[in-house]
Every structure is written in C-alpha cells, then in structure tokens.
C-alpha positions in Angstrom: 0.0 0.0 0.0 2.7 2.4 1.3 4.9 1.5 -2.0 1.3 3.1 -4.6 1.7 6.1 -2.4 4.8 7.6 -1.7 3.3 10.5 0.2 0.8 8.0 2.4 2.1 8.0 6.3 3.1 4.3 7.5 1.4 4.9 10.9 -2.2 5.5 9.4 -1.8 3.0 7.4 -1.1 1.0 10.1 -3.5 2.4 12.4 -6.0 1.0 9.4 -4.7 -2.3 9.1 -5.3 -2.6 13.2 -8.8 -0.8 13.1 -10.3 -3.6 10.8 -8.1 -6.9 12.2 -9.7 -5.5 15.5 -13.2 -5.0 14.5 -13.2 -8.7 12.5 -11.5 -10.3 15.4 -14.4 -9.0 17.8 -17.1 -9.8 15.1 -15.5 -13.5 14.7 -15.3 -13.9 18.6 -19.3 -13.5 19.5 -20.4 -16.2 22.1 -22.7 -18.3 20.5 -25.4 -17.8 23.0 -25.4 -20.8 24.9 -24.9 -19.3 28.5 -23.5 -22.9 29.4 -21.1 -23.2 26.8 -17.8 -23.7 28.0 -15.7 -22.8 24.7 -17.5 -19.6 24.7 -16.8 -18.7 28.7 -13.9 -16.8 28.2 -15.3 -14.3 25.5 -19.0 -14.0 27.1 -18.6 -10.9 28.2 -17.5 -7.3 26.5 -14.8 -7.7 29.4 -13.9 -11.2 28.8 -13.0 -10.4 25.5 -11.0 -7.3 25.9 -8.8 -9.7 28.3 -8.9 -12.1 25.7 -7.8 -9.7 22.9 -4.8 -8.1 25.5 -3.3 -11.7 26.2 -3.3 -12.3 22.7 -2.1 -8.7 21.7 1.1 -9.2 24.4 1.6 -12.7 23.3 2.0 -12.1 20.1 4.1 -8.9 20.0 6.5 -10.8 22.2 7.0 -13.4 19.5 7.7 -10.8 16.9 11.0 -10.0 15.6 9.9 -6.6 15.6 9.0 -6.2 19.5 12.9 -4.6 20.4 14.6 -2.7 18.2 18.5 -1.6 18.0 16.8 1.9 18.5 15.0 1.4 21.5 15.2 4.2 24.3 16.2 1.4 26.7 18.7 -0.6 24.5 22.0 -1.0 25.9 25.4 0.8 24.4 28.4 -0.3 24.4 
C-alpha cells in the first residue's frame, strides 16, 4: 500500500490495518449464546473479551522479531 503512495504515512496506514483486524477479530469472537457453553466462557462478556484480545495482543508482540529494536530508548550501548 505504502509502495502506490509515496506520500501516504506508514502509521495511518497502520493504524487502518489494526482498526479492521480489530473489529473482525471482535465480530468472529461473538459467544454463540449458549450461557453454558464452555468454549464460549472466556469471551461472554465485553470484558472477557477485551482480556482475551490483551493476552493475545502481548503474546503475540512478544513473539515478533519486531518487539525490540537496535533503537529502542532502553537498549544497551556499548
């Protein structure tokens, strides 16, 4: 996307990328509507999914090669 446009900003572009994995990760994460149903516990509530959502948000920015950079603020200099 960023290559068609060389004036378009990385971070919105970004930002738009996040906005609609978001809002189709919430859409495919809807409890079925059992109130029993244990595969849908963790996400049957607004709350449960938000935690839901934050565990997978931490766990997989900690398995990216991308989570610590050489130009980190708190990178160590030799």
């Amino acid at each position: 996307m960023a290559d068609k446009d060389r004036d378009a900003d990385l971070w919105d572009i970004a930002d738009g990328l996040l906005a609609g994995a978001l809002q189709y990760w919430l859409y495919s994460r809807q409890p079925c509507g059992d109130p029993r149903c244990q595969d849908c516990m963790p996400i049957s509530t607004a709350e449960g999914r938000m935690a839901e959502l934050k565990r997978l948000i931490e766990q997989l920015a900690a398995e990216s090669e991308y989570f610590h950079t050489p130009t980190d603020s708190n990178a160590g200099r030799a």
